[in-house]
Each structure stands twice: as C-alpha cells, then as structure tokens.
C-alpha positions as CSV (number, residue, x, y, z in Angstrom):
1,X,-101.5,-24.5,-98.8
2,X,-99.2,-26.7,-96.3
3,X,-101.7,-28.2,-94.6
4,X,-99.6,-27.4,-90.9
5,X,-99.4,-23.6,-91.9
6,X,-103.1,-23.8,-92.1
7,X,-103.1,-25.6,-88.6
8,X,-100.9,-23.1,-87.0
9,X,-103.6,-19.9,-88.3
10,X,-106.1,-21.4,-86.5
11,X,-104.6,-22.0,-83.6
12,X,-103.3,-18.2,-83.7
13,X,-106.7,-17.1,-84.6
14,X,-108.5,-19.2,-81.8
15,X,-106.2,-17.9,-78.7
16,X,-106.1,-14.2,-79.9
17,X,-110.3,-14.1,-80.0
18,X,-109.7,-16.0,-76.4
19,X,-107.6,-13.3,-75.6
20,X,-109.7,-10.2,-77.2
21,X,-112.9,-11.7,-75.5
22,X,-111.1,-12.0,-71.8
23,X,-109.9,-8.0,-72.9
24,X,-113.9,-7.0,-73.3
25,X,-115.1,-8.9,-69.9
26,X,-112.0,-7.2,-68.1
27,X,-113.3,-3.3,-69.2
28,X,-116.7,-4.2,-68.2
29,X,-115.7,-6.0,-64.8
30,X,-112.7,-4.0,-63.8
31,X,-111.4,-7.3,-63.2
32,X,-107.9,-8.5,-64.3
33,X,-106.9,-9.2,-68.1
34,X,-105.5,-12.8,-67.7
35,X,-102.5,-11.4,-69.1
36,X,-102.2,-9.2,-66.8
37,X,-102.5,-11.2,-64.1
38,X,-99.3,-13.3,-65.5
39,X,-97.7,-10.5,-66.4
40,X,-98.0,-9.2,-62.7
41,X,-97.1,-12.5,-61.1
42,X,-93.6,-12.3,-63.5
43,X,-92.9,-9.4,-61.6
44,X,-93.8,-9.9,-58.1
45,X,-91.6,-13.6,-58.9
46,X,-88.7,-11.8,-60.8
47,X,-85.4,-11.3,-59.0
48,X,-84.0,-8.0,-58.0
49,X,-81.4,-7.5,-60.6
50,X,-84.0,-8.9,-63.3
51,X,-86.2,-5.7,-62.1
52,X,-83.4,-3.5,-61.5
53,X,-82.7,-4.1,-65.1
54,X,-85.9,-3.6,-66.8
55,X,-86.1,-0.4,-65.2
56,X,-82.9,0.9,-65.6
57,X,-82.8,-1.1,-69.7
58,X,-86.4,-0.3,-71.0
59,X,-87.8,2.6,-68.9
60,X,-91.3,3.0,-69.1
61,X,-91.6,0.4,-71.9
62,X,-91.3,-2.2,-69.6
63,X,-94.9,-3.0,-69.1
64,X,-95.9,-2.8,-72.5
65,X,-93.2,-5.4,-73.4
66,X,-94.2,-7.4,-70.6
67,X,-97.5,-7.8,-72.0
68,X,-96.1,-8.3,-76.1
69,X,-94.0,-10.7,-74.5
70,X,-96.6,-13.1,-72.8
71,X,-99.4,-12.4,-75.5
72,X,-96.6,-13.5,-78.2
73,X,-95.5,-16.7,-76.0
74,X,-99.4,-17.3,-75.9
75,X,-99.8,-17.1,-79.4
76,X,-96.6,-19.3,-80.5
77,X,-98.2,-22.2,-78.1
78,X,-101.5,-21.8,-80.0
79,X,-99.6,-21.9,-82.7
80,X,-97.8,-25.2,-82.6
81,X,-100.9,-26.7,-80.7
82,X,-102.8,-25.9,-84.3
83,X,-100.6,-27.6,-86.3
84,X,-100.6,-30.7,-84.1
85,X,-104.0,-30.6,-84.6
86,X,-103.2,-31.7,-88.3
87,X,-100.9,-34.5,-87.6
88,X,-104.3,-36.5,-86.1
89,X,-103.5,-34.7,-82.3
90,X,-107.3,-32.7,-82.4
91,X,-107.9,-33.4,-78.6
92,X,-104.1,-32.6,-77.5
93,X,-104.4,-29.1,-79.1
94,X,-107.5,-28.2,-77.3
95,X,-106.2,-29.8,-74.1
96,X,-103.3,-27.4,-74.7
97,X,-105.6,-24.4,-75.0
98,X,-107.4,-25.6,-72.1
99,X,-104.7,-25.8,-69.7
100,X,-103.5,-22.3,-70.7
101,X,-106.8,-20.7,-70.0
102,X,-106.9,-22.3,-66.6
103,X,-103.0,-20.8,-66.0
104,X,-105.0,-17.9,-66.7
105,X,-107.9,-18.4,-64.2
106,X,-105.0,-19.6,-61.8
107,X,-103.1,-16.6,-61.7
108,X,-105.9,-14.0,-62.0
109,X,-106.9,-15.9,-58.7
110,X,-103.6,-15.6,-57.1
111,X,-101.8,-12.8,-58.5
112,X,-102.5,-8.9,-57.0
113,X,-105.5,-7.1,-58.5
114,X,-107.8,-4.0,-58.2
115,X,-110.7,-5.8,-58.4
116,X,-113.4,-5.5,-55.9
117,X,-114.6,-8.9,-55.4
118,X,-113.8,-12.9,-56.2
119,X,-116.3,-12.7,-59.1
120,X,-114.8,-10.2,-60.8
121,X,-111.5,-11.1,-60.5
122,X,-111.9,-14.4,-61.9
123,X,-115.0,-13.7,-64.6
124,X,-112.2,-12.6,-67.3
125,X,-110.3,-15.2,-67.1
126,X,-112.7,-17.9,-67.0
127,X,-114.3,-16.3,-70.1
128,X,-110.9,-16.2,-71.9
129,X,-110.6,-20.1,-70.8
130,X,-114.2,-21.1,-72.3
131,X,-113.6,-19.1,-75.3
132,X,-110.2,-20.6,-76.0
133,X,-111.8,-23.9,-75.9
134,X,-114.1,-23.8,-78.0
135,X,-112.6,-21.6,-80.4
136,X,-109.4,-24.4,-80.5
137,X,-112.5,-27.2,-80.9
138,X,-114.1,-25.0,-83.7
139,X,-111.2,-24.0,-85.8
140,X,-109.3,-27.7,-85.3
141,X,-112.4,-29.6,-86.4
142,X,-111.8,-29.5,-90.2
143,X,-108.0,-29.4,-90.2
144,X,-107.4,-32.8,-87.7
145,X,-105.9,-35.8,-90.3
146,X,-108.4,-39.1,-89.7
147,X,-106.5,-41.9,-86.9
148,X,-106.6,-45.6,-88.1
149,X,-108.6,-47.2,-85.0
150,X,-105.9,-50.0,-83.6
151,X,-106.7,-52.9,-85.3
152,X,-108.0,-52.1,-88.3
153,X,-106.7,-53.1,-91.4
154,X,-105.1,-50.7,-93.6
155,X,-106.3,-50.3,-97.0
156,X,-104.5,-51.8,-100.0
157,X,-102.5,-49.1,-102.4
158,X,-99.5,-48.0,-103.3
159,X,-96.5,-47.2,-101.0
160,X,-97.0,-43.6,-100.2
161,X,-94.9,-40.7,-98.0
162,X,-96.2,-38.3,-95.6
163,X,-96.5,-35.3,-97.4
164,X,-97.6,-32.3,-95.1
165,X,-98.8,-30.1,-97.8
166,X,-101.1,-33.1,-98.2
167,X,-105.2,-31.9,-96.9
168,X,-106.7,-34.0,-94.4
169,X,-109.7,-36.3,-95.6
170,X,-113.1,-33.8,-95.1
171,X,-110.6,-31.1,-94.9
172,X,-113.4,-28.2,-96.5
173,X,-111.1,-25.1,-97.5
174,X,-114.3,-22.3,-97.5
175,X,-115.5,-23.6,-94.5
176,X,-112.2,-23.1,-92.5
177,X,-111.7,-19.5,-94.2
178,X,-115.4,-18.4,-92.7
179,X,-114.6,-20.0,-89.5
180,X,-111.5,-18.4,-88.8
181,X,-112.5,-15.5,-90.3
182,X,-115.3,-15.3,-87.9
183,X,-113.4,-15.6,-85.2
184,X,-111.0,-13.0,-86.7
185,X,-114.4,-10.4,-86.5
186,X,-115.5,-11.7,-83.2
187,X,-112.2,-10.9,-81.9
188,X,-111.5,-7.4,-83.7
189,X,-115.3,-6.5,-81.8
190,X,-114.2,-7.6,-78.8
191,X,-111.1,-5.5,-78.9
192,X,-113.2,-2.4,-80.6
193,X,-115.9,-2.8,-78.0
194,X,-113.9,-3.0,-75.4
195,X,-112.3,0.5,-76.0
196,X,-115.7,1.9,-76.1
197,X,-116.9,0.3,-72.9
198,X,-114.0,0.4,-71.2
199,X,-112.9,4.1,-72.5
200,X,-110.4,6.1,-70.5
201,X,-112.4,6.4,-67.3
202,X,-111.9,10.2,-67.4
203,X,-115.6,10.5,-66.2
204,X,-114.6,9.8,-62.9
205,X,-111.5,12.3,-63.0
206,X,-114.2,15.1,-64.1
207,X,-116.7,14.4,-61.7
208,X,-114.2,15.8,-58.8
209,X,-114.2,19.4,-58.3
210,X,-110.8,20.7,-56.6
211,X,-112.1,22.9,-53.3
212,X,-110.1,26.1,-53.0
213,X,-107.4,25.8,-50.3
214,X,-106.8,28.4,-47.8
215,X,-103.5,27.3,-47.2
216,X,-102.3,27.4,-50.4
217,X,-98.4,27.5,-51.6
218,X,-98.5,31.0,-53.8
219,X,-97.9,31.5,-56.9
220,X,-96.2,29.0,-59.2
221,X,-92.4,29.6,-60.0
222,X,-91.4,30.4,-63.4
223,X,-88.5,28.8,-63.3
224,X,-85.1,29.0,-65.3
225,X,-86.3,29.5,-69.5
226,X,-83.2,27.4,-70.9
227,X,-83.3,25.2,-73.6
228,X,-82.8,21.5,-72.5
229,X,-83.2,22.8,-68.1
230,X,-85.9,20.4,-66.4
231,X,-88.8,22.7,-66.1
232,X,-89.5,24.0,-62.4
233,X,-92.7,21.9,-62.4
234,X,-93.0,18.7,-64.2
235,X,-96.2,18.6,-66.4
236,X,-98.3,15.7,-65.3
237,X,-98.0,13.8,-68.7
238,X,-94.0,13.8,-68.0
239,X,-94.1,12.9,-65.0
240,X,-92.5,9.8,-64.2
241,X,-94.1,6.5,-63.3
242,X,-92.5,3.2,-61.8
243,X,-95.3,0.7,-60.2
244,X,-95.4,-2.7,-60.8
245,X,-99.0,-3.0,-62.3
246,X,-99.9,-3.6,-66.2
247,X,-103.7,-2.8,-65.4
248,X,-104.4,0.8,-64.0
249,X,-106.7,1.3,-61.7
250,X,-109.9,2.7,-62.8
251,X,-111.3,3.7,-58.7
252,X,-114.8,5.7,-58.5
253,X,-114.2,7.9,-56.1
254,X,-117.9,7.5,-54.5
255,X,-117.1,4.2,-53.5
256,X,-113.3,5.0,-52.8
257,X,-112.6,4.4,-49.1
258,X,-109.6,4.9,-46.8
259,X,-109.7,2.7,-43.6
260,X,-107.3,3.9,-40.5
261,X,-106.6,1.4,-37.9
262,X,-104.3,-1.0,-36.1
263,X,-102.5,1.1,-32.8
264,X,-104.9,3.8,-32.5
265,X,-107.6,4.3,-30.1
266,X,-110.3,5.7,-32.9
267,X,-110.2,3.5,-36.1
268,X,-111.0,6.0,-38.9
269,X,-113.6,5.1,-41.9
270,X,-112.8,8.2,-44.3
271,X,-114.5,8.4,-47.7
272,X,-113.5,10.5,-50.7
273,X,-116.2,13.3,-50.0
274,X,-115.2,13.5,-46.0
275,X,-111.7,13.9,-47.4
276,X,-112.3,17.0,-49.6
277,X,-114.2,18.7,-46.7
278,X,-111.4,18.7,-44.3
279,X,-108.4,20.8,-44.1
280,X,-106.5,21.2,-47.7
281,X,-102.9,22.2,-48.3
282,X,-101.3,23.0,-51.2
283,X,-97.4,22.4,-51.6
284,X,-95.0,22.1,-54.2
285,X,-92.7,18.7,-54.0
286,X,-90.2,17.0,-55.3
287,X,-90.4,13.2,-55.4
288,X,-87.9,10.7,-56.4
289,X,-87.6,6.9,-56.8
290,X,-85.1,5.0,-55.8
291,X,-84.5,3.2,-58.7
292,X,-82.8,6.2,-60.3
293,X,-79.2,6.1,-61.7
294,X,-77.4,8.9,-61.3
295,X,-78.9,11.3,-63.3
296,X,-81.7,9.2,-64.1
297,X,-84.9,10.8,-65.0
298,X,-87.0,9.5,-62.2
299,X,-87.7,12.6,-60.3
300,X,-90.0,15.6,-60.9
301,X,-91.6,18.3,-58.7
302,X,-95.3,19.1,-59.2
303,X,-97.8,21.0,-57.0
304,X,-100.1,18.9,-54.5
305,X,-103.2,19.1,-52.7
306,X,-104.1,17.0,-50.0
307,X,-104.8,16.6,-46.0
308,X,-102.0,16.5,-43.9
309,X,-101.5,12.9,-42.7
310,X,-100.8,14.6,-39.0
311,X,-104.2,15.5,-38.9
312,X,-105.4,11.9,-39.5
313,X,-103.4,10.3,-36.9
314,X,-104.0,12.8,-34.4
315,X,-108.1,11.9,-34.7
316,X,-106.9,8.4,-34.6
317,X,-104.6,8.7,-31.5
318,X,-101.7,6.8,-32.2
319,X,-101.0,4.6,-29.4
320,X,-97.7,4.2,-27.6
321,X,-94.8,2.4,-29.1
322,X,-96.4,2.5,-32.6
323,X,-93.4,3.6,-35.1
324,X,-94.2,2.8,-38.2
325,X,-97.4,3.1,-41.2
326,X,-98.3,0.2,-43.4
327,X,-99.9,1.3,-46.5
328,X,-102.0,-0.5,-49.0
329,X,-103.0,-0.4,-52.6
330,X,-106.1,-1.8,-54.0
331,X,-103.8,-4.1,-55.6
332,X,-102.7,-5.1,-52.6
333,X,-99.1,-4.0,-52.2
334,X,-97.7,-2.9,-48.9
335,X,-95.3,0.4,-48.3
336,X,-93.7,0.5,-45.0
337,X,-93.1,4.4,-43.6
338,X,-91.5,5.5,-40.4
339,X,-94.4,7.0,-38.4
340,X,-91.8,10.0,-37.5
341,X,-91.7,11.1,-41.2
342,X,-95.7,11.8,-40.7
343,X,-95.5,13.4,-37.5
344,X,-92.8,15.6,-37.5
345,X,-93.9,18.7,-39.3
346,X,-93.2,17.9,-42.7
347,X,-96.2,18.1,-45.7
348,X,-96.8,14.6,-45.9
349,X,-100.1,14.2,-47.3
350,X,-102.9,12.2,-48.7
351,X,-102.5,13.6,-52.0
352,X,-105.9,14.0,-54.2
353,X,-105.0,16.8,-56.8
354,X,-101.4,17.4,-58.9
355,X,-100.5,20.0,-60.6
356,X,-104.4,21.6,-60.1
357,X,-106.5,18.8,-61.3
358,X,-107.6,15.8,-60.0
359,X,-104.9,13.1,-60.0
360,X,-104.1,11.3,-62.9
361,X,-105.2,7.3,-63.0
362,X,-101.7,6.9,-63.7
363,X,-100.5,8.7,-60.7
364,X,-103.0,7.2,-58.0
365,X,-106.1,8.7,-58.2
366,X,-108.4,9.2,-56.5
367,X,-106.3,9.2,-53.4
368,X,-102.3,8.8,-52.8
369,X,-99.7,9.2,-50.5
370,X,-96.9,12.0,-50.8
371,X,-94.0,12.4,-48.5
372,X,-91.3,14.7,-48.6
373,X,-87.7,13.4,-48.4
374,X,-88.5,9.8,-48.2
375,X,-88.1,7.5,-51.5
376,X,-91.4,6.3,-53.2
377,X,-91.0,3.1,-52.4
378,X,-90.9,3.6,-48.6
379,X,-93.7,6.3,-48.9
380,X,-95.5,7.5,-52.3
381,X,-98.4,4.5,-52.3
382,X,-100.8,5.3,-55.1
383,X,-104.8,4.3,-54.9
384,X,-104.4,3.8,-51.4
385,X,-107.0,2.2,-49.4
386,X,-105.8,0.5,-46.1
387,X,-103.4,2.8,-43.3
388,X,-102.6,1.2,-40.4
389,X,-100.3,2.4,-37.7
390,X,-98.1,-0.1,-36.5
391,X,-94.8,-1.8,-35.8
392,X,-91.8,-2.1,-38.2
393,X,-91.0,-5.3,-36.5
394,X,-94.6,-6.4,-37.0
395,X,-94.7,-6.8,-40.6
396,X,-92.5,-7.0,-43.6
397,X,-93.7,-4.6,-47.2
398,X,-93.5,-5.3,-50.5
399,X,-90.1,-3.8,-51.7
400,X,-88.4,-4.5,-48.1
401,X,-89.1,-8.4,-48.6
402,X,-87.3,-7.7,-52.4
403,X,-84.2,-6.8,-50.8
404,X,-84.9,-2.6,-50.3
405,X,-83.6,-1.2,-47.2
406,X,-86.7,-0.5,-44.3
407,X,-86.1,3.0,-44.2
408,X,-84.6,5.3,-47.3
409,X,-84.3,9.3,-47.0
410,X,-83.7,10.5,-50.3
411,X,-80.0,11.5,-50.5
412,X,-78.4,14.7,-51.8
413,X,-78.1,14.5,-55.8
414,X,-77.7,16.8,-58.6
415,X,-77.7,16.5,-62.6
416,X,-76.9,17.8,-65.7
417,X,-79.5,18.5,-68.3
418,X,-78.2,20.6,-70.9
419,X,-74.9,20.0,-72.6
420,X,-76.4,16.8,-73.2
421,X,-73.9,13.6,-73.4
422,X,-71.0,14.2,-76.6
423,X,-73.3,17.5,-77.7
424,X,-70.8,19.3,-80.1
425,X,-70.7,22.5,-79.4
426,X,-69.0,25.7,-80.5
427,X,-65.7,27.2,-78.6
428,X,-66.5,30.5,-76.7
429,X,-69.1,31.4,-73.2
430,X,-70.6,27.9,-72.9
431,X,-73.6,27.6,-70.4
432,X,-74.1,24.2,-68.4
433,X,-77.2,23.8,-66.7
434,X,-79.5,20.9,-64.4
435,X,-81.4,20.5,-61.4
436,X,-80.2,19.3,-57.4
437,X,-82.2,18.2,-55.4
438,X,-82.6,17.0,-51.4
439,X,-86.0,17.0,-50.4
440,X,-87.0,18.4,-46.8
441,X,-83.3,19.3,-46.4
442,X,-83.1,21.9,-49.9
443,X,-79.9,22.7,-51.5
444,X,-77.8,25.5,-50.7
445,X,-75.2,25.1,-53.0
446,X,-74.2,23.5,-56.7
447,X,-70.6,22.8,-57.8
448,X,-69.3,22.2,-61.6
449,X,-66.1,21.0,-62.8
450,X,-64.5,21.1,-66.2
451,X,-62.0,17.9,-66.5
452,X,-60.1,17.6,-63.7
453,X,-59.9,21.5,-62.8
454,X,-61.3,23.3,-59.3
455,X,-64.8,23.4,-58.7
456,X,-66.4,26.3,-59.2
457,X,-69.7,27.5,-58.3
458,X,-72.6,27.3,-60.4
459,X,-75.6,29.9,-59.8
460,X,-78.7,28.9,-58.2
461,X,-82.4,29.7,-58.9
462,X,-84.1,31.2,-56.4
463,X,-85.5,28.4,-53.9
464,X,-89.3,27.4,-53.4
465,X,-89.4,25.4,-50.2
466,X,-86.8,22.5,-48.7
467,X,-89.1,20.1,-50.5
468,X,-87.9,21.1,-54.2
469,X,-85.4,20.7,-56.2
470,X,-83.3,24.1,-57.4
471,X,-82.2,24.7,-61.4
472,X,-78.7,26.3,-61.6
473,X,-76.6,26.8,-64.5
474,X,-72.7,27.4,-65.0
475,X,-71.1,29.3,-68.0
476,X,-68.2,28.6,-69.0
477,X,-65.6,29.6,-71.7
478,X,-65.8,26.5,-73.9
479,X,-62.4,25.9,-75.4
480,X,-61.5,22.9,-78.4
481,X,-61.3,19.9,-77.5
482,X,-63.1,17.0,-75.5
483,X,-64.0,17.9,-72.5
484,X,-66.3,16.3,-68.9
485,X,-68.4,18.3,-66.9
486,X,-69.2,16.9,-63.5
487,X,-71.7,18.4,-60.9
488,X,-72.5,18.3,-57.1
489,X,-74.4,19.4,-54.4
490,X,-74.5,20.3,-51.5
491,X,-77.8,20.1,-49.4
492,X,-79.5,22.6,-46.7
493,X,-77.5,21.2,-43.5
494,X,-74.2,21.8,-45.3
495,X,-73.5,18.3,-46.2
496,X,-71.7,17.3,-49.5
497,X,-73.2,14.7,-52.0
498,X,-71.3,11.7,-51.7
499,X,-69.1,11.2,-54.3
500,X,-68.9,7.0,-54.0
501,X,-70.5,5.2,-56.5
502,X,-73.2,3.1,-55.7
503,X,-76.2,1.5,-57.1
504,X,-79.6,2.0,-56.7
505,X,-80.4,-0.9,-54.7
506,X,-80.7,-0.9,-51.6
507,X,-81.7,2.7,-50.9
508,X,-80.7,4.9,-53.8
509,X,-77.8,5.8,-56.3
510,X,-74.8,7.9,-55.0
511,X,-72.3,9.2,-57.1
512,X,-71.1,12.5,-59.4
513,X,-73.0,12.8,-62.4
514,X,-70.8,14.0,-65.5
515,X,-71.0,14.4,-69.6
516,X,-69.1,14.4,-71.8
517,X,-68.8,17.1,-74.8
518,X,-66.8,18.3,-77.9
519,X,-65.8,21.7,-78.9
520,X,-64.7,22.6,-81.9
C-alpha cells in the first residue's frame, strides 16, 4: 500500500465526515450547508455571461453541479493535504483543513441565507470547521513520516532512496483502517440522520388549509389533447424554477411574516394567518423568465391564489411620488417592481396556493409574489418577507445591479412544441402545434410558415384571460424533403412579435422560433 495513497484516503475520509456532520447541524438549524454558502457566493460573484451560460447550458442541473463541483474541489484539497501529511508535513495538512473550514465559517457569515438568526447561520459551519480539524489530526496521526530534529546526527547505514510505498515508523495498518473507517460510519449517520431530521418539510405544507375563494377563476380549461402541445396548465412538478439559491427554504408559516413599509402612511405587520382571512382570488397565469431563449422552456401557466397587492397598498396608503416596490427574500435578495404594475388593475398578487395546494418549497412557499406581464426577475419574488414602497432612484435590486434592465414587460413570443427539432415524419396532413404567449396583453393571433412560403394562419384555442398563454396548432400537407417551420405571434393590441434576434439579457429574448424536420 503506497504509503501517499494511504495519506490521500484519509484526508478524503476526514473532510467528507467534516462535510456530512456540517450537512446534519444545517437540517437541524435551518442554517446554511457551508457549501452552500460558497456555492451561493460563486453565483452572486459570477459574471453575467458566466450565469447566462449555466442557465441556458445546464438547465436546472446547475445547482446540483454547483454543489459536486465545490464538494469535489474540497475533497481533492483534502486529498493532497493527506498525502503531505506522509512526507513529515502532519501540521501543514491540518492547517490546510483548518483554513478551509474557516472559508466555510467566512462565507456562511457573508454570503445570503434563510436563516433566522447569527447563530444559526454560523453553527454549521463552525461545526464542519471543528470536525475537519480533528478528523485531519485523527486520521494524519499514524500516517505522518518521523522529522530529524536540526541537529541531530543521522544514524549510520547504508545509502538508501526515498521510496514512497515505504510505511512511516509507528505507521499501525489496523489502527488506521478502524479510524478511517470510523469516520466513514460517523459520516454515513450524519448524512442518514440528517435526512430523517431534516425530512422534506412537507409538514408545514399540510398544515395549511386553502380557504374557498369567492372570487374564483371557473373551471379549469382542458386544453388542446395533442401529443407533444404544452399542457394548458403546467403541473407544479414541471414547472419551471430559476433562483439563485442551492438551499430551499424550509419557512413555518406560523412564524412567516410580511412587513409593509417605507412611503406609506400605515406600515403593515401581516402574518400568514391574517393573510388567509382577507380577500382571496383565484386566477390562472402565465409567468415567464427572462432568461428564456427563444423557445426556451422557462414559462408555464398555473392557477393561483392569493390577495391582491392593491388591496395591501391601499391599507398602507402609498404616499406621493412613491413609483416603485422593493421586495425581499429571506435570503435576502431584492426585486425591484414598478408600483404601476400593482396598482393598475391587473391580478398581481401575494401568491399562497398554485395549482390548488399550498405552494411548493420550491416555488416560494409560504408566501410569493405573482405579477402578470412583468418578467420574474422584476416581479415573481419567492418566500417574501420585506415590501416596501419606494423610489426606483432610491435603491438598486439584485438582477438590475447584474446588468438587467429596471423595468421588463414580457414581450410577445410563441413556440413550437410538436414537430420536435429534425422529427422524421411521414409525407401527407402534418399537424404543427405550440403555445404564444403575452401576458396581460393575450394573443389574438398565431402565424406558421413552411420554408420560405406565406404565412398562414394557425388555429387558436379558445382564450382563458389576457394573463395566459393560447395552444394553437397548424396542419399542413407534409411533402418529402427537409423542411423549417417558423411561428409568430401576434399579441392583444395588434402588435407583431419582433422578428430581430436578440438575447436574453437585458430584458428578454426576441426572435422567430423555427424547426427543422424531414419527410420522407
């Protein structure tokens, strides 16, 4: 057994009971994992095309990789710092694991977080630091070759070469194996206790009973049933999530609050329960992010319930020459809205149910934003807990200081679902099909061309509200050959999707979504 190999296990084996331990203390405190905490710092540091690319590259795997990625790194240093520990560098390795833990307290210090309180923030990581400290001081002790003190003589013998496979003197095999094995247990516990501890939180989710709402939004659309078409409403599980945080929050809805200040003449204290007692709607809405590509799958329409924001701010009494709403996670993230968008007429809301239940962790709960026609970013703020009516050119959010424009209404787009991209399919009646979409405007009509022929008219499903998106579908007499299908929109006031092409950043994609297909 090279004796560095056996360095290197140890060191792996130290940081990843660190790690599992830090993983336990996190699902008890709600504080964050500290590598989560990196991993959220990487974010909130990483340029604009760096995000841009994640998102548009790895989807929804983004996070996860994120995490694999910085445990991995983690691992790797632990690794080398193991093996150092057999070349006579003991206190170097555990030095090395020290300063990574205190990274670790560092940035669960610094970086955004739901947690409730300094303690809990920081009791992860610190645990995670003491642990990987003495695990590297426990697992190095028997693997560290002896130093000659300076000035001591060396002992007479024969000329010899380093060898590594060589064992350090009082190197004891069995005891190493039942240390790191130990360790190995400890940290398989940690990681099996903390999914019992920690659990999926659905508790919370069950304890809230929806309230019947009088002003409800009928029943629920069937929809187009076409193989491949988007479904009228998006199930819950599919739809789509962009945020920037590795570590859902897990919010108890009986100690959830929602503060409403700042240019108001009545600030507003409003729990959970004083929430469900006021005035419910119940809309159906389409919401989009503005990180989709042309036909992107960041949109879906779903069925919410929730107070109208109007409501709020007319209790509050918004003071003159307020036009804007800064919004606040419990992470801490800011989302700048135009105060007009919530005042206007439209269903913006503070969401609390989707789709009939309670909303998903994933998804905000207990409470979130929802506004009709605006882009996420500038609106949609999930586990909110902070609203206060202000000034745009008081304060500067989260995605605006990242480059995002201050204001983004969702522009007029349309896509094709079904064929899907270089489908072969057979020659004769063909049927193209998709969704368009421009919330609080609606879509009056959708346009599909074959190659570079006229556009023709494609037929539209019967429309919900302005804040939905429409299925329609084309057929078409399919003949051999390759051939592109291209599709536009155009929205409620009679305006044209824009056919430039442009990227999602700064607010939203434009462009002609097309596919291609072969007929034989």
């Amino acid at each position: 057994m090279r004796v560095a190999l056996v360095g290197a296990l140890g060191g792996i084996v130290a940081a990843g009971t660190a790690l599992a331990l830090g993983y336990l203390v996190a699902n008890l405190t709600g504080g964050p994992w500290p590598v989560d905490a990196v991993g959220v710092q990487v974010i909130d540091w990483s340029p604009g095309p760096v995000k841009d690319w994640a998102v548009r590259t790895l989807g929804t795997a983004d996070r996860p990789l994120l995490r694999v990625g910085i445990c991995t790194t983690l691992l790797v240093i632990a690794a080398v710092a193991g093996a150092l520990a057999t070349r006579g560098h003991r206190r170097t390795a555990i030095t090395i694991a020290g300063t990574l833990g205190l990274i670790g307290v560092t940035f669960a210090l610094v970086s955004r977080s739901a947690a409730t309180t300094t303690y809990n923030r920081l009791l992860p990581a610190t645990i995670t630091f003491v642990a990987a400290v003495a695990a590297m001081a426990v697992v190095t002790r028997g693997v560290s070759a002896p130093t000659r003190r300076s000035g001591s003589p060396a002992e007479p013998g024969p000329a010899s070469t380093p060898d590594d496979s060589a064992q350090p003197a009082g190197f004891d095999r069995r005891r190493f194996l039942v240390t790191v094995s130990a360790l190995a247990v400890a940290g398989g516990g940690a990681v099996g206790a903390s999914r019992v501890v920690g659990g999926s939180g659905d508790e919370l989710r069950t304890r809230v009973r929806v309230p019947r709402v009088q002003d409800g939004a009928g029943p629920v659309r069937a929809g187009l049933d076409l193989p491949g078409i988007s479904p009228f409403m998006t199930q819950n599980e599919k739809f789509y999530r962009v945020d920037t945080l590795l570590q859902v929050p897990r919010i108890d809805p009986r100690q959830w609050e929602l503060r409403v200040h700042g240019l108001v003449g009545n600030e507003l204290r409003l729990s959970f329960d004083e929430l469900l007692r006021r005035r419910l709607i119940e809309r159906d809405i389409t919401l989009t992010c503005v990180s989709n590509e042309v036909g992107g799958p960041y949109v879906g329409n779903a069925r919410w319930i929730g107070v109208p924001i109007a409501d709020i701010l007319r209790e509050a009494g918004v003071q003159e020459g307020a036009d804007a709403v800064k919004s606040t996670s419990v992470d801490g993230l800011t989302i700048g809205t135009p105060l007009s968008a919530l005042t206007d007429g439209r269903d913006a809301i503070f969401a609390l149910a989707m789709n009939g239940e309670p909303l998903p962790f994933e998804h905000g709960f207990p409470v979130r934003m929802v506004v009709p026609g605006l882009y996420g970013y500038v609106s949609a703020t999930k586990w909110i807990v902070d609203f206060e009516v202000t000034r745009f050119r008081n304060f500067s959010a989260y995605w605006t200081d990242r480059g995002w424009s201050v204001e983004a209404p969702v522009k007029t787009s349309s896509r094709i679902d079904v064929p899907r991209g270089f489908a072969n399919l057979r020659a004769g009646p063909t049927i193209a099909a998709g969704v368009a979409w421009a919330q609080h405007r609606g879509i009056s009509k959708v346009e599909v061309r074959i190659d570079d022929g006229p556009w023709q008219s494609a037929t539209l499903a019967p429309a919900d509200t302005t804040d939905t998106w429409r299925q329609w579908t084309y057929r078409w007499n399919a003949t051999p050959g390759t051939h592109k299908l291209t599709v536009r929109a155009t929205d409620g006031n009679g305006e044209l999707q824009a056919d430039r092409e442009a990227p999602p950043r700064p607010n939203g994609s434009s462009g002609l979504h097309n596919t291609v297909v072969m007929v034989s």
